[in-house]
C-alpha positions as CSV (number, residue, x, y, z in Angstrom):
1,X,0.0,0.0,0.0
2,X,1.4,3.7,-0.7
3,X,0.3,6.9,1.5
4,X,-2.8,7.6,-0.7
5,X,-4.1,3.8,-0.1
6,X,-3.4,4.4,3.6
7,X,-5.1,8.2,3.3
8,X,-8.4,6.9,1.4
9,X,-8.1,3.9,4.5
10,X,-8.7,6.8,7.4
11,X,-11.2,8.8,5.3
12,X,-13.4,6.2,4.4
13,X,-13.0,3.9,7.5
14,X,-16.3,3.1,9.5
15,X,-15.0,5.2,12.8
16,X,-17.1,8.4,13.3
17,X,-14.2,10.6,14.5
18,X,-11.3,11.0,12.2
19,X,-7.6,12.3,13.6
20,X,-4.9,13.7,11.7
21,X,-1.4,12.8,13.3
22,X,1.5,14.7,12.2
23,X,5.0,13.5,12.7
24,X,8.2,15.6,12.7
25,X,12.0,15.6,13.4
26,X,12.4,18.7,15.3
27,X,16.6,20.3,15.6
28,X,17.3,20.5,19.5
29,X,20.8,21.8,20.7
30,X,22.3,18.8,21.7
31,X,20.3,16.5,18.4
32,X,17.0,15.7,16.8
33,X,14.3,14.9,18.0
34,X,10.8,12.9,17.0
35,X,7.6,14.8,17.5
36,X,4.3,12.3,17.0
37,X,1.2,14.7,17.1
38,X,-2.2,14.7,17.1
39,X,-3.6,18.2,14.9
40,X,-6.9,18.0,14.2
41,X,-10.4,15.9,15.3
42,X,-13.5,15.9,13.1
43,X,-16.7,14.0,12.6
44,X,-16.7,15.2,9.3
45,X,-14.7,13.1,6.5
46,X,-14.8,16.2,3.6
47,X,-13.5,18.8,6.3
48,X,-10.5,16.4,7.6
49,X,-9.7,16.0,3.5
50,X,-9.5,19.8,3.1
51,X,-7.5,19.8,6.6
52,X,-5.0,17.4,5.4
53,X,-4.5,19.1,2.0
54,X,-4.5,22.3,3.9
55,X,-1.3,21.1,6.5
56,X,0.7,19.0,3.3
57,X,1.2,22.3,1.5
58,X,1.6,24.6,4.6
59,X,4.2,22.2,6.2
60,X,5.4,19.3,3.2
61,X,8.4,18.4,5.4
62,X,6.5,17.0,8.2
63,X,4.6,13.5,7.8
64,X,0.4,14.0,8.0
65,X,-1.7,11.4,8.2
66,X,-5.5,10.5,8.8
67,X,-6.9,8.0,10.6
68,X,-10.9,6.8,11.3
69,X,-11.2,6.0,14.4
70,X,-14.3,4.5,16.7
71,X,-15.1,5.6,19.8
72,X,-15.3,3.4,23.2
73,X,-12.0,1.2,21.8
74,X,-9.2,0.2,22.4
75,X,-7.0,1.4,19.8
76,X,-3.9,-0.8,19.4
77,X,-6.7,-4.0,19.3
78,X,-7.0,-2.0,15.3
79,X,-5.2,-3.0,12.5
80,X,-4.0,0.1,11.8
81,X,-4.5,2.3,14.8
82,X,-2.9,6.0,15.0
83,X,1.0,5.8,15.2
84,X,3.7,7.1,13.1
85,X,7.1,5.7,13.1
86,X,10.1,8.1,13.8
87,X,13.7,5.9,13.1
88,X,16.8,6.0,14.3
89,X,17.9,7.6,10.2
90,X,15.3,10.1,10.8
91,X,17.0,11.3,13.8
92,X,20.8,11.1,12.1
C-alpha cells in the first residue's frame, strides 16, 4: 500500500471521528528529536480531506496522516491504529 491507499483507508473507514497525526524531526541543541502529534479531530470526512490538504502544502516536510477512528475502543486491538514511526535515520 502507498500513502494515498493508507489516506483513502482513514477517510473512508467506519469510525465516526477522524484524527490527523502529524509527525516531525524537530533540531534540538544537543540533536533531533521525534515529534508524534495529534492536529486535528473531526466527525466530518470532507472537512478532515480539506485539513489534510491544507497542513501537506503549509508544512510538506513533516509526515500527516488521517486516521478513522471509533469511539469506546481500544485502539492498538485496530489493525492500523494512529502511530507514526520516527527511526533512528530520521534522527541522524
Amino acid at each position: 500500500m502507498d500513502y494515498q491507499d493508507y489516506v483513502k483507508m482513514g477517510l473512508e473507514g467506519e469510525g465516526r471521528l477522524k484524527l490527523i497525526l502529524c509527525g516531525s524531526v524537530e533540531e534540538e541543541k544537543d540533536g533531533k528529536t521525534g515529534v508524534v502529534s495529534v492536529v486535528f479531530a473531526t466527525e466530518e470526512k470532507e472537512l478532515a480531506r480539506e485539513k489534510l490538504q491544507e497542513l501537506l502544502e503549509e508544512s510538506p516536510e513533516n509526515y500527516y496522516m488521517v486516521y478513522s477512528v471509533p469511539l469506546d475502543t481500544d485502539l492498538t486491538e485496530l489493525a492500523h491504529y494512529p502511530s507514526i514511526e520516527i527511526t533512528r535515520e530520521d534522527l541522524q
